[in-house]
C-alpha positions in Angstrom: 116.9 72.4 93.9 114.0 70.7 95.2 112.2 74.4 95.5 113.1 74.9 92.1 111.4 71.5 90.8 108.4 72.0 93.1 107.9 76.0 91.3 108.6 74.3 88.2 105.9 71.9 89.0 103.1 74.6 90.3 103.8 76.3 87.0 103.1 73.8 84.9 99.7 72.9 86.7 98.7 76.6 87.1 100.0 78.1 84.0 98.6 74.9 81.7 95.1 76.1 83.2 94.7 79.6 82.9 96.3 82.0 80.3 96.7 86.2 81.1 96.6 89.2 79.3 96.0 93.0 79.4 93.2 94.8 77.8 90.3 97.6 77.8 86.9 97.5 78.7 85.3 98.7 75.6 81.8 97.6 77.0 80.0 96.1 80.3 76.7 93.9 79.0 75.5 93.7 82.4 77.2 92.4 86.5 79.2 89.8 85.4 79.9 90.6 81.6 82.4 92.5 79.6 84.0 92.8 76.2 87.6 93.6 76.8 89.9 94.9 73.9 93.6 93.4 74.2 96.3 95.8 74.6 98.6 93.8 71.7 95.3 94.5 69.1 92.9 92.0 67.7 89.3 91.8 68.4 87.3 92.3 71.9 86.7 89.1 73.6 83.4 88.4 75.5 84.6 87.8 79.0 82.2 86.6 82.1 83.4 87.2 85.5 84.6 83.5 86.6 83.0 83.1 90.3 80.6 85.7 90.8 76.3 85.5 89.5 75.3 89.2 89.2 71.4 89.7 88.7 70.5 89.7 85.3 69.9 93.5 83.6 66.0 92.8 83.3 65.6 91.9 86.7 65.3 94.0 90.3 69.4 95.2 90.7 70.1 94.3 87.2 70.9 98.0 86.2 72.3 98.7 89.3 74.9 95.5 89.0 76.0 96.9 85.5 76.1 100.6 86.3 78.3 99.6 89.1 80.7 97.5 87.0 80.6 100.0 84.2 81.4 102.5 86.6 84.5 100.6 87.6 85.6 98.8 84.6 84.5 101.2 81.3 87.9 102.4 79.2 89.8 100.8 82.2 92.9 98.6 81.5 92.3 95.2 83.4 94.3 91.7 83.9 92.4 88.7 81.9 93.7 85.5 83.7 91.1 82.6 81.5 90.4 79.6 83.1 88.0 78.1 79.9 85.0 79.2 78.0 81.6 78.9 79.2 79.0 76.8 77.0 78.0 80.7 75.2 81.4 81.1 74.1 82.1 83.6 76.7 85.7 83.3 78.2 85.5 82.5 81.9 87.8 85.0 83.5 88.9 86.6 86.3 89.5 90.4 85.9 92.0 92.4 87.7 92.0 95.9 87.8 95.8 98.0 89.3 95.7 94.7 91.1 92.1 94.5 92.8 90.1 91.6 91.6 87.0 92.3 90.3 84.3 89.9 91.0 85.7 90.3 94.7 84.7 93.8 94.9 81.6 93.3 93.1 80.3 90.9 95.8 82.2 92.1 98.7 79.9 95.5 97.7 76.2 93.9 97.1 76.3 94.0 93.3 76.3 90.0 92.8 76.6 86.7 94.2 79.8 84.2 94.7 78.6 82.1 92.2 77.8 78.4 93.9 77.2 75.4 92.8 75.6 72.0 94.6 77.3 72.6 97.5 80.2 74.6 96.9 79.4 78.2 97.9 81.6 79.7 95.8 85.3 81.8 95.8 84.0 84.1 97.5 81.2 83.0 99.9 83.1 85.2 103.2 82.5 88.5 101.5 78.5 87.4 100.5 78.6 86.9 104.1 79.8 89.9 104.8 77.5 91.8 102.4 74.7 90.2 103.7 75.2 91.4 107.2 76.0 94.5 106.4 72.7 94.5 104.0 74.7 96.1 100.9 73.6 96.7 97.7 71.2 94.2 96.6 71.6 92.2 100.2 69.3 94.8 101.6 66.7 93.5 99.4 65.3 90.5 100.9 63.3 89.9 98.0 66.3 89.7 96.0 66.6 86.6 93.8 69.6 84.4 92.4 69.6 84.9 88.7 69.5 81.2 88.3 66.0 81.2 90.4 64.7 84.1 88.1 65.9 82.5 85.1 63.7 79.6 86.1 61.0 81.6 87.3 60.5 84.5 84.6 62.9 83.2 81.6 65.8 84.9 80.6 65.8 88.4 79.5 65.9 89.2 75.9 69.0 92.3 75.5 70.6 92.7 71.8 74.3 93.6 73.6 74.8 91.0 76.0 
């Protein structure tokens, strides 16, 4: 019994949060942004990959990012689990994909960054790490630059899908 009150407890924490549901990718706007079609109908959501920072599409391993997540993710039925909506309108999601989470793959194979902030490093800081050592994708690029830096730097790029 006291399990069963503790689950019940978790559940209502945890499910209160986040919300899940199954869909296509109808279209990948760059490394860390999708529409996704839900399987039950209605209109494609804008969805942003919660915990990763993929470069953005005008800048050096932008097109790589998104050809690498379109690659992956295009007509593919994935997992939506929302946490919120981002200050775009964008639903902040994790994607899942016959079980493999998304933005982990993405980082774990030099396509983006675990998205940090202050000094948090991120969800998925070990496989940056990990990336980084091994010098994959655009870890072999020491020129490479967060998006938030090139943002700041160089403005942000001007794309009529994303």
């Amino acid at each position: 019994m006291r399990v069963m009150r503790s689950c019940v407890l978790l559940c209502a924490v945890f499910c209160s949060s986040a919300w899940g549901w199954l869909g296509v990718v109808t279209h990948v706007s760059d490394g860390d942004t999708v529409w996704v079609q839900p399987l039950q109908g209605g209109e494609a959501h804008k969805v942003r990959l919660l915990g990763i920072d993929a470069p953005e599409i005008c800048q050096p391993w932008g097109p790589q990012s998104r050809a690498a997540l379109h690659a992956v993710l295009q007509g593919q039925v994935v997992e939506v689990t929302v946490r919120t909506r981002d200050s775009y309108g964008r639903l902040l999601a994790q994607l899942s994909r016959q079980g493999n989470d998304v933005g982990a793959w993405m980082v774990g194979q030099g396509y983006a960054w675990s998205y940090s902030y202050k000094s948090n490093a991120g969800p998925y800081e070990a496989l940056q790490l990990h990336a980084q050592t091994q010098h994959l994708g655009l870890f072999s690029d020491g020129r490479a630059l967060q998006p938030r830096w090139f943002r700041k730097r160089f403005g942000a790029c001007h794309t009529p899908d994303s």
